[in-house]
C-alpha positions as CSV (number, residue, x, y, z in Angstrom):
1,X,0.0,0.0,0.0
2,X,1.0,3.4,-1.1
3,X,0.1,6.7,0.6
4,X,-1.7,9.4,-1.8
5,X,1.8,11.3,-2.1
6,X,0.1,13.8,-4.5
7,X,-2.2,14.9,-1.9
8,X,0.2,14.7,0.4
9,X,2.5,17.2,-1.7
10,X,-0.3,19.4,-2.4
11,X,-1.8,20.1,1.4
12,X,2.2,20.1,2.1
13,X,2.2,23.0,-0.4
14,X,-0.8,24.8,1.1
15,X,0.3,25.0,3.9
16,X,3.7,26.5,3.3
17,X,2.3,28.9,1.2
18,X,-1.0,29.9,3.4
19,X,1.0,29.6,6.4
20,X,-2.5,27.9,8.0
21,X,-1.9,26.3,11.4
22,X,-2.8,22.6,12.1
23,X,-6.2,23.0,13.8
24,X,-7.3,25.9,10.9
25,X,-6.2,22.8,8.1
26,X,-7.9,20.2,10.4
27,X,-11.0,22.4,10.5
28,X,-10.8,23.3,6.6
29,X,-10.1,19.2,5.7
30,X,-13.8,18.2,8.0
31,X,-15.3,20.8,6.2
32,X,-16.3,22.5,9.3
33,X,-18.0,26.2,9.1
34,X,-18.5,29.1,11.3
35,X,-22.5,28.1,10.1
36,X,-22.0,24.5,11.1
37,X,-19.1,23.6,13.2
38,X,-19.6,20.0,14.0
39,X,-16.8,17.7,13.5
40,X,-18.3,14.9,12.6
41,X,-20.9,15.4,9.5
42,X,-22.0,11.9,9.4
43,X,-23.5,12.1,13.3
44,X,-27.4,13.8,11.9
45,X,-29.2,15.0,15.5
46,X,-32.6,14.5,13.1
47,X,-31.3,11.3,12.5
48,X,-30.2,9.8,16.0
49,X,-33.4,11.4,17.5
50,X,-35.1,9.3,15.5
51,X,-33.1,6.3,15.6
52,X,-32.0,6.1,19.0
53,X,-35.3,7.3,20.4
54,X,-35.0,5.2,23.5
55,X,-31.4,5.6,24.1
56,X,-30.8,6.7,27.7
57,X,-28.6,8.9,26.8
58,X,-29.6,10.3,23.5
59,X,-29.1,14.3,25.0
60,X,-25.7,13.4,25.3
61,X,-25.4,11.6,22.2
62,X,-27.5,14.9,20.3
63,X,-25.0,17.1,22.0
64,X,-21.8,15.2,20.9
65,X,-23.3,15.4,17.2
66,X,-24.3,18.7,17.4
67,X,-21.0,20.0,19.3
68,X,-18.6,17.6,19.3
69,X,-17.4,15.8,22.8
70,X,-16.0,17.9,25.2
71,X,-13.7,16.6,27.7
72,X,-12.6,18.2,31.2
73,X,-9.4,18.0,32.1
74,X,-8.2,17.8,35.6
75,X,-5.5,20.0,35.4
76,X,-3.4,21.7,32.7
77,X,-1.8,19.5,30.2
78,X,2.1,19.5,30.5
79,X,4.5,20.4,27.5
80,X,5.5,18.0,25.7
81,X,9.6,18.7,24.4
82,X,10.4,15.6,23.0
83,X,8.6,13.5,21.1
84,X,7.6,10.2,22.2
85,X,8.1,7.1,20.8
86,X,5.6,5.3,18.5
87,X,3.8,2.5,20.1
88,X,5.2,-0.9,19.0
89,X,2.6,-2.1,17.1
90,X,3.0,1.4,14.9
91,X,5.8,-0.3,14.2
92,X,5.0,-3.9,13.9
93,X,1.6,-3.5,11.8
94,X,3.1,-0.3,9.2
95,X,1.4,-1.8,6.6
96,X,-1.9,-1.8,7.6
97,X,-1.1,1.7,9.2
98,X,-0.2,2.9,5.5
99,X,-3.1,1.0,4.1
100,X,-5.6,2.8,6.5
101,X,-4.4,5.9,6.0
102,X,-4.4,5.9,2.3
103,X,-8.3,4.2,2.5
104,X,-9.1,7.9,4.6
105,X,-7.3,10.0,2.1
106,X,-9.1,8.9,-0.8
């Protein structure tokens, strides 16, 4: 499996030329709006209402899809000067890292 290098050149591109910073390009690449900000499209509140009617928690589950999930943090998150290591199976199962990825880029 081969990763989409032309796309990868072209958003490389764009962003060296637009200077736009990583959550702006995540932002631009879910399609999310100042009209409709949600980061997951495919979660529909008309949808779920209707199809987890007798969820328990569908208000949760409506505001996640309407919102996105918000999580509250304890404390403030450290910085982080070094990266850390993959995780061994990134390293062990590459292939079907690569393949996954190129499956979401296309």
């Amino acid at each position: 499996y081969y990763l989409n290098k032309a796309l990868q050149s072209v958003l490389s591109e764009f962003v060296r030329r637009t200077r736009i910073g990583l959550p702006e390009l995540v932002e631009l690449l879910r399609g999310q709006t100042s009209d409709d900000f949600r980061p997951n499209k495919n979660m529909i509140p008309a949808v779920l209402r209707q199809a987890c009617r007798d969820y328990k928690y569908l208000p949760h589950l409506l505001d996640i899809a309407e919102s996105g999930a918000r999580v509250p943090l304890a404390g403030p998150l450290p910085r982080q000067s070094v990266r850390p290591p993959n995780h061994r199976s990134a390293d062990e199962r590459y292939n079907v890292l690569v393949k996954n990825i190129r499956r979401d880029q296309d």
